[in-house]
C-alpha positions in Angstrom: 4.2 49.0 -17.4 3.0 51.2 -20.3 5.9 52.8 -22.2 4.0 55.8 -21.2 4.8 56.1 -17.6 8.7 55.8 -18.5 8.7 58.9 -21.0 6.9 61.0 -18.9 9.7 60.1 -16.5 12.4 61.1 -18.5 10.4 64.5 -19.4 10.6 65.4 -15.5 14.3 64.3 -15.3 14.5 66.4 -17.9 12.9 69.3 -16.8 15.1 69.9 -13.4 18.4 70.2 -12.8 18.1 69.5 -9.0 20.1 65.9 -8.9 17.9 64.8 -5.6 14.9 65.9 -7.8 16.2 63.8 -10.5 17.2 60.7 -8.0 13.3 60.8 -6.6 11.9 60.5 -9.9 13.9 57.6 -11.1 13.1 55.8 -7.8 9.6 56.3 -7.9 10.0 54.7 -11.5 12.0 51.7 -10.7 9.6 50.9 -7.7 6.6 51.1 -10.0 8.1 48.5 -12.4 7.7 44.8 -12.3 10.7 42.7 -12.0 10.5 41.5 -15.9 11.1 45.5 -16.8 14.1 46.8 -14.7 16.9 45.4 -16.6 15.1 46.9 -19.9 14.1 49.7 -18.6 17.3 51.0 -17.2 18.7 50.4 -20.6 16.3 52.7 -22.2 16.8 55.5 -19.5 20.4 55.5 -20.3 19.8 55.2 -24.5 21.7 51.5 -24.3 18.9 49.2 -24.6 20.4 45.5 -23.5 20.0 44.8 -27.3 22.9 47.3 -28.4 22.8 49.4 -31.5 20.1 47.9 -33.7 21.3 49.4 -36.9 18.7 52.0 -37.3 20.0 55.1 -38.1 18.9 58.8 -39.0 17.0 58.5 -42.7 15.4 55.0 -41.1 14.0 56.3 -38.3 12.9 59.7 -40.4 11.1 57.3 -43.0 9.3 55.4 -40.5 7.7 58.3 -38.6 4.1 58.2 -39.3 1.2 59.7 -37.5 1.5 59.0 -34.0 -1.2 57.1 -32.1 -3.9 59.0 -30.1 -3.6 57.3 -26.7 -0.7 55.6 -25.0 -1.1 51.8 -25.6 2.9 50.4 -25.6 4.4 48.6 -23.0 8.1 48.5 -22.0 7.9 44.7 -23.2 6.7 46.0 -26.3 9.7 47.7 -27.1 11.8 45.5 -26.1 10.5 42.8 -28.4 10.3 45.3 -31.3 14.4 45.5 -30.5 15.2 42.3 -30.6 13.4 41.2 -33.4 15.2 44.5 -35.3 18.7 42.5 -34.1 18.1 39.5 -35.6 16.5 40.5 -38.9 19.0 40.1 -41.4 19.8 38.4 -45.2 17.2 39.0 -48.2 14.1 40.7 -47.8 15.8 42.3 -44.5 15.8 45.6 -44.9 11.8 45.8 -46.1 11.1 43.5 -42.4 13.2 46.5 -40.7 11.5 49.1 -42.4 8.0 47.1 -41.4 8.8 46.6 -37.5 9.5 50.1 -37.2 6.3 51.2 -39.0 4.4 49.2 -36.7 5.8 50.0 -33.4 5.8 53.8 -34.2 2.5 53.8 -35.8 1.6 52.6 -32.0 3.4 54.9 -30.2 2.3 58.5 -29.1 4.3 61.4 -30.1 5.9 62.0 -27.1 6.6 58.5 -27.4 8.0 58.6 -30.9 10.4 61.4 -29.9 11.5 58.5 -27.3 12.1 55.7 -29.1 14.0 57.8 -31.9 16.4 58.6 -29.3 17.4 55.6 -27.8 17.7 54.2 -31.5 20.1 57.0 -32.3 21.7 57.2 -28.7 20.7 61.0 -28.1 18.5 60.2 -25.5 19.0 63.6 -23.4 17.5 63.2 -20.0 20.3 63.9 -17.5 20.0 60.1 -16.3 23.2 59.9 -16.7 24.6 56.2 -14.8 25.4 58.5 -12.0 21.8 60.0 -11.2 20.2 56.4 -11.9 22.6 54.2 -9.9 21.7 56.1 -7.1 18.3 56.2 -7.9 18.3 52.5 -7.4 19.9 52.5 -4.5 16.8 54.8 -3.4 14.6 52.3 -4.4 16.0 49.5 -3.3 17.1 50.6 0.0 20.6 49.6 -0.5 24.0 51.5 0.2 25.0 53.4 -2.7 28.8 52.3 -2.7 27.0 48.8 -2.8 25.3 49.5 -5.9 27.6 51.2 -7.4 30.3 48.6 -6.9 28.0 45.5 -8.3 27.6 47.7 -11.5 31.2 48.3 -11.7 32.4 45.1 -11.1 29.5 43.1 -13.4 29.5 45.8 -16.1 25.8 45.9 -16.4 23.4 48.5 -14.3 20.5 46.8 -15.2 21.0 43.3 -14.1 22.6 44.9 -10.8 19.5 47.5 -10.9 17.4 43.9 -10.7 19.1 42.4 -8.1 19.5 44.9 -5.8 15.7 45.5 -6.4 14.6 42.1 -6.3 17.7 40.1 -4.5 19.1 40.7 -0.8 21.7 42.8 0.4 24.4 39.8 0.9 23.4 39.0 -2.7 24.4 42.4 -3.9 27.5 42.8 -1.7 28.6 39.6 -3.3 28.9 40.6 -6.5 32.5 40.6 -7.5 35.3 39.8 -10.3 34.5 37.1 -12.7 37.2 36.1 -15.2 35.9 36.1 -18.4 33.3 39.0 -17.3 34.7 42.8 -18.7 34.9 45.7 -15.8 35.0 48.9 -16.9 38.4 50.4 -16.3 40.0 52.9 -14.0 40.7 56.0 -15.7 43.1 59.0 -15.5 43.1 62.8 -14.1 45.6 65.2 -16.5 48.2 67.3 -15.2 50.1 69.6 -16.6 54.0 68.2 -15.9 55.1 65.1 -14.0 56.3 66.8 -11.1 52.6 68.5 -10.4 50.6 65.0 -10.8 53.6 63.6 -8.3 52.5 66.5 -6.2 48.8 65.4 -6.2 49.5 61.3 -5.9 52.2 61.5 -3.3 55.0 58.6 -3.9 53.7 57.0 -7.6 55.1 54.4 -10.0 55.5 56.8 -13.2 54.9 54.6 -16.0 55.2 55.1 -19.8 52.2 56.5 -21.3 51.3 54.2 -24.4 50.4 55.4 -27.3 48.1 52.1 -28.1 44.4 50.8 -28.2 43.6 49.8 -24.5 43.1 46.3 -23.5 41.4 44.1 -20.6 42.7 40.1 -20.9 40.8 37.4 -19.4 42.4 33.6 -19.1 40.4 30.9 -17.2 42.6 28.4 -18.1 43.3 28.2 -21.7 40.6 30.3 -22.5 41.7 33.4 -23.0 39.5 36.7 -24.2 40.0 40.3 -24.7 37.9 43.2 -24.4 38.3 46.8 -26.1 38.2 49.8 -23.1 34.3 50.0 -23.9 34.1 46.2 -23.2 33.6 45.5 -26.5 35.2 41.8 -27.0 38.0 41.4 -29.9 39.5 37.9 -29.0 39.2 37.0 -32.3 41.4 40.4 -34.0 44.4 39.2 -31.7 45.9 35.9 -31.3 49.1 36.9 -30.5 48.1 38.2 -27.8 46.1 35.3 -26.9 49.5 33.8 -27.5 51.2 35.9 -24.8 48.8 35.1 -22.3 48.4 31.7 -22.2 52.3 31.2 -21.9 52.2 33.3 -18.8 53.0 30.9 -15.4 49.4 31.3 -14.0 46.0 29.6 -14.3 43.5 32.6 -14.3 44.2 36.2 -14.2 43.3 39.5 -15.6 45.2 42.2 -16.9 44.7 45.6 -18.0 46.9 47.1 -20.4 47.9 48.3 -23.9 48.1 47.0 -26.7 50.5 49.0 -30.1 51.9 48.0 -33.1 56.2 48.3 -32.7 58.6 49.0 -35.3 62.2 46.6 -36.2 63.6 49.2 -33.3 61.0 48.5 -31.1 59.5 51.7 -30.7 56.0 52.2 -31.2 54.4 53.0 -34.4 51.4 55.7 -35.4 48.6 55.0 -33.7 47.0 54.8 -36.6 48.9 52.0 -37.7 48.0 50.1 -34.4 44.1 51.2 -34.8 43.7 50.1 -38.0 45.2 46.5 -37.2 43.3 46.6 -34.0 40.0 46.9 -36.0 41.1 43.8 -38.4 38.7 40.8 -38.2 42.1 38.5 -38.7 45.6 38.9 -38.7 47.3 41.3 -40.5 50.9 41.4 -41.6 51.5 44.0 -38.6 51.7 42.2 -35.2 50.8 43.7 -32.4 52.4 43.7 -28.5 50.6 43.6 -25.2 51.6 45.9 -22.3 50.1 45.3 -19.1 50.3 47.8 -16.4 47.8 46.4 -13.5 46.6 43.2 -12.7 43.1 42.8 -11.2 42.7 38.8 -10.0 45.6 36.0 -10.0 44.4 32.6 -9.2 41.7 32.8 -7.3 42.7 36.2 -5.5 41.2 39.1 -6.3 43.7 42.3 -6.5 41.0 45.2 -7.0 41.2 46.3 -3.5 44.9 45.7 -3.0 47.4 48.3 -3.2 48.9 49.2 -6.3 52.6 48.8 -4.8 51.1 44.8 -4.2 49.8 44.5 -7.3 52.8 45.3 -9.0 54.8 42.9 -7.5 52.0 40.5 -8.5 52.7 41.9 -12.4 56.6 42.0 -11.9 56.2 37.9 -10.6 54.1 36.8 -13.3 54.6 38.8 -16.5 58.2 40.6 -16.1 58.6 40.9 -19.8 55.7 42.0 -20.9 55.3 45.5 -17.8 54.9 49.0 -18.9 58.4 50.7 -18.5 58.2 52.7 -15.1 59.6 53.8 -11.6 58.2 54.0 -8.5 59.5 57.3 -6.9 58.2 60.0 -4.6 60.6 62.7 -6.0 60.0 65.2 -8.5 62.9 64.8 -10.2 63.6 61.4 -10.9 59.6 61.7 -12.2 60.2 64.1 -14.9 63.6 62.2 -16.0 60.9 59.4 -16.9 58.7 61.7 -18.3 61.5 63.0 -20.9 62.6 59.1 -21.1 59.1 58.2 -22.5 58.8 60.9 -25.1 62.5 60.2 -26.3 61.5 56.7 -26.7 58.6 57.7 -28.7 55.9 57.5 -26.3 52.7 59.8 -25.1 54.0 60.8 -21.7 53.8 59.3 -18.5 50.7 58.0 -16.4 51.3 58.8 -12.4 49.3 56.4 -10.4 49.2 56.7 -6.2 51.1 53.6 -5.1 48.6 52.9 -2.3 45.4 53.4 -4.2 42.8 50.4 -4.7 41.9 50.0 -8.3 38.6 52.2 -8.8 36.8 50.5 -11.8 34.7 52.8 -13.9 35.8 55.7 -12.2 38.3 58.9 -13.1 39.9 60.6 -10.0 43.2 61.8 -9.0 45.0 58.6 -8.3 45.7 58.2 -12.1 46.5 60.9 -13.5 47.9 61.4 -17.2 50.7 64.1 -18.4 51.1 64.6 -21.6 53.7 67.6 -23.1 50.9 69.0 -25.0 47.3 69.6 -24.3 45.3 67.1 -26.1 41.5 66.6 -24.9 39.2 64.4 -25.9 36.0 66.1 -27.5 32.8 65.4 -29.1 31.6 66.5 -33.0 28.5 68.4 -32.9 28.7 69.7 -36.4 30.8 70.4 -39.6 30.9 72.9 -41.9 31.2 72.6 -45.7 34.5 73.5 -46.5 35.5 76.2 -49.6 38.2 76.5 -52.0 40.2 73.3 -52.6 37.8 71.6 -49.4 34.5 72.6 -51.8 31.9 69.6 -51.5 33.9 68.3 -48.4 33.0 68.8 -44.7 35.9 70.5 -42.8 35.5 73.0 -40.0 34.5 71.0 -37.1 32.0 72.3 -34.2 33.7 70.6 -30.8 31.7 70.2 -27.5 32.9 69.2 -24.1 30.8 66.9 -21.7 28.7 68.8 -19.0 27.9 66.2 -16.8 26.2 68.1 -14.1 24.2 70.5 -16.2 26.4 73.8 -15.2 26.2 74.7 -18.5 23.0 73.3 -20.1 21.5 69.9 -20.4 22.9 67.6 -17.8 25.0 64.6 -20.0 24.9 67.4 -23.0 27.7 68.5 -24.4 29.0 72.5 -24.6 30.3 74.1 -27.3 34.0 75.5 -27.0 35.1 76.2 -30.2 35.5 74.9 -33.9 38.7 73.7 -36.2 39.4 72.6 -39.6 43.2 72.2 -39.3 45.3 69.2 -38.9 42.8 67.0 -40.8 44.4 65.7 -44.3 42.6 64.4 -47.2 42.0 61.3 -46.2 40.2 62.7 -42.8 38.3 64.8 -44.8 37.2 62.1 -47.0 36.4 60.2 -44.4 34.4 62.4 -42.2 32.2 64.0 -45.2 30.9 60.2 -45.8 30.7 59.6 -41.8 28.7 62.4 -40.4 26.4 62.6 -43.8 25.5 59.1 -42.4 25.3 60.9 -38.6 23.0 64.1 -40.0 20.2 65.4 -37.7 19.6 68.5 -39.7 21.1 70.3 -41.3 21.6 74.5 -42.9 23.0 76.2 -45.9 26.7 75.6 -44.6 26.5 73.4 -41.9 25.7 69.8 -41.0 24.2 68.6 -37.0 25.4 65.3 -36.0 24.6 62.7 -33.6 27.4 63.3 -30.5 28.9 59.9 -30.6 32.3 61.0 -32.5 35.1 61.5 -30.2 37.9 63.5 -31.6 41.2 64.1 -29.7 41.9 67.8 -30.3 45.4 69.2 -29.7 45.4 72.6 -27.8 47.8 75.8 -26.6 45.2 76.4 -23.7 41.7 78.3 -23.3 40.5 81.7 -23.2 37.4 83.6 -21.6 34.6 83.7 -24.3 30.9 85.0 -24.0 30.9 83.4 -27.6 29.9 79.7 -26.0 27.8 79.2 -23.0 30.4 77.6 -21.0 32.4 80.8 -21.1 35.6 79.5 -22.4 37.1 78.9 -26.3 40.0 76.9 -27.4 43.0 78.7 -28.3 45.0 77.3 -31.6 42.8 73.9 -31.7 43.7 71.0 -34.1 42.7 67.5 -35.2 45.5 65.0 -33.8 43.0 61.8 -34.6 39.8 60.5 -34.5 39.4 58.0 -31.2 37.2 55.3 -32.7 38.1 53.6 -29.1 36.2 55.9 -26.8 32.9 56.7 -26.6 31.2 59.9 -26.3 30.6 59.6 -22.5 34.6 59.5 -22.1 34.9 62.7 -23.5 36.8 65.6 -21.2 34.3 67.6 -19.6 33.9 71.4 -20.0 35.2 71.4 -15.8 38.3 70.2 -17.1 38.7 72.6 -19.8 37.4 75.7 -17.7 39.9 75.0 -14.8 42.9 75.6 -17.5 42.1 79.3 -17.1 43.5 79.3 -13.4 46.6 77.2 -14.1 
């Protein structure tokens, strides 16, 4: 299929913010494609081409924009082989074969086509085709059940291989698509509440657990073969062998955990997070060791625990790893909830996670039978922009423009993000070191004062609450915003959404 046909796709996504709209456009796509495509093209719709980040950044893709070609002439295999050879070019003479490969595939690309390809490379591809809109999409297409599809690309981590089989493959083929150890998940995620006793309120009877101020693991052993993926599946078996260690000493033959991962100190409570990060980033050991929690357990032996209830599969986690369980009670009363809460924070912890003790676990998904408390606000936002700073911050970026996730388009571009206010405090000197070098290397444009970035920074941002504001378009500003830390373990589409920020004005 000529690459063509795909952007002009994306441009009608685009342009509507009806999600059925959206659904039958992406349907009529993936039935158009030939097998070979789907996988790749499902990649490019979502701006994560199966190749990963090539390396191409701002000033490369800038400097290899020439004029564009007259008439549509690129294939989806075209650009797909143009990506892979950027992946493996590398050593001497590199970055002159870079430069050359993108010369040549934009020098045959269309404009509209150019603006395309620039923004899968960069990972700003706004269509509103988020995973959402296109997993239904091909379920459309192929005729199969949603929850099907949705579950295979859950459970295999990969929409385009499960876009291919459920387009190509038959429905017993799809619904047997399941666990593999040694294959990453993507993992359940949390709702927020504002005190222990209100998430208890939402979960019914819970096992409160100790909220973790750590990096967030997934372990894999088949065996003696144990590996370890990062929260965005990202695999870092390699950065911890004592956690390896852990594992394979545990009394089963195959499992997979989900849990946390911190640096401790000689009391045993935890140490900064930044301490933990910065060890958890290592390529090899590091003097500062660091100790797996686990607080859920998804297969044991040949059984798979994903639909289970939680009460089962901590029992499973109690049999099989009783040292090594996130501190926690199982309790249906308010009460005894928020003495756990104030236990955890005394102890040097986050706060507490209260998780519904009859819930399945929902991979890849955030609803309300998670749901975090933490005694301060803290949300998870995305840098649009900084501006230059003045005084002693002259020739340093400080005051940072924050944006929440819109994933519906309420406010703007479906998968955008919204404005809702700027900060310049908490950040030291090293954090402002740090992010004038970083978003220099993220610029889209920039003014007199200010500096645009690419939204991929995720910066947890400590709040007292929001206000009504006409001043951003989703109506709300932060009140009293700081920097608490960068989150160099999430991704921009794990940011809080601007829904969850706007419903603080009725609590």
């Amino acid at each position: 299929m000529l690459l063509d046909e795909l952007v002009r796709t994306t441009d009608a996504v685009a342009s509507t913010r009806s999600r059925l709209a959206k659904v039958d456009a992406l349907a009529a796509l993936l039935r158009r494609l030939e097998p070979a495509d789907i996988a790749t093209a499902v990649g490019l719709l979502t701006a994560r081409p199966r190749q990963g980040r090539v390396g191409v950044g701002w000033r490369g893709m800038s400097a290899a924009m020439g004029e564009p070609a007259a008439e549509p002439s690129l294939t989806i295999a075209d650009l797909d082989a143009a990506l892979d050879r950027l992946l493996v070019t590398s050593g001497a003479g590199s970055a002159a074969e870079r430069a050359a490969t993108l010369r040549t595939l934009t020098a045959a690309a269309t404009e509209r086509e150019q603006a395309f390809i620039a923004g899968v490379l960069l990972g700003e591809l706004r269509t509103g085709a988020l995973e959402g809109v296109l997993t239904d999409a091909v379920a459309r297409a192929a005729d199969r059940p949603v929850d099907a599809v949705r579950r295979a690309a859950m459970l295999s981590g990969d929409l385009g291989e499960t876009a291919l089989l459920a387009m190509t493959g038959t429905a017993a083929q799809l619904e047997q698509v399941g666990l593999v150890v040694g294959r990453p998940v993507q993992p359940m995620l949390a709702s927020t509440a504002a005190s222990a006793g209100a998430a208890l309120e939402v979960t019914g009877e819970a096992s409160v657990e100790y909220k973790l101020d750590g990096a967030r693991i997934q372990v894999h052993r088949l065996g003696d073969d144990v590996r370890i993926f990062t929260r965005t599946l990202a695999e870092v078996t390699h950065r911890l062998p004592e956690v390896v260690e852990v594992v394979r000493r545990l009394p089963v033959r195959d499992v997979i955990l989900d849990g946390e991962t911190l640096a401790l100190n000689e009391d045993g409570g935890p140490r900064p997070f930044q301490e933990t990060m910065s060890r958890f980033g290592a390529d090899a050991a590091r003097d500062t060791l660091l100790h797996p929690w686990f607080f859920d357990v998804l297969h044991v032996d040949g059984r798979d625990l994903l639909d289970e209830p939680l009460m089962t599969r901590i029992e499973v986690l109690e049999r099989i790893a009783p040292g090594y369980r996130i501190p926690g009670e199982i309790t249906a009363d308010a009460a005894v909830a928020e003495v756990v809460a104030r236990d955890a924070l005394a102890a040097g912890h986050e706060g507490v996670v209260v998780k519904a003790v009859g819930s399945a676990y929902a991979a890849g998904r955030r609803g309300s039978n998670w749901v975090k408390v933490k005694p301060v606000l803290t949300y998870d936002l995305v840098v649009l922009a900084c501006e230059w700073g003045s005084g002693r911050r002259t020739g340093l970026l400080s005051n940072l423009h924050l944006g929440a996730l819109d994933p519906t388009g309420e406010f703007g571009e479906p998968g955008g993000y919204v404005m809702v206010g700027k900060t310049f405090k908490g950040l030291t000197d090293a954090l402002l070191q740090w992010q004038t070098g970083r978003f220099q290397e993220l610029e889209v444009r920039r003014t007199a004062g200010t500096v645009w970035v690419e939204p991929v920074t995720v910066v947890e941002i400590a709040i007292d609450g929001v206000q009504q504001s006409s001043r951003y378009p989703g109506g709300i500003a932060l009140r009293f915003a700081r920097v608490k830390r960068y989150r160099d373990d999430k991704t921009a589409a794990e940011a809080d959404t601007i829904q969850t920020l706007r419903a603080l004005l009725r609590s």
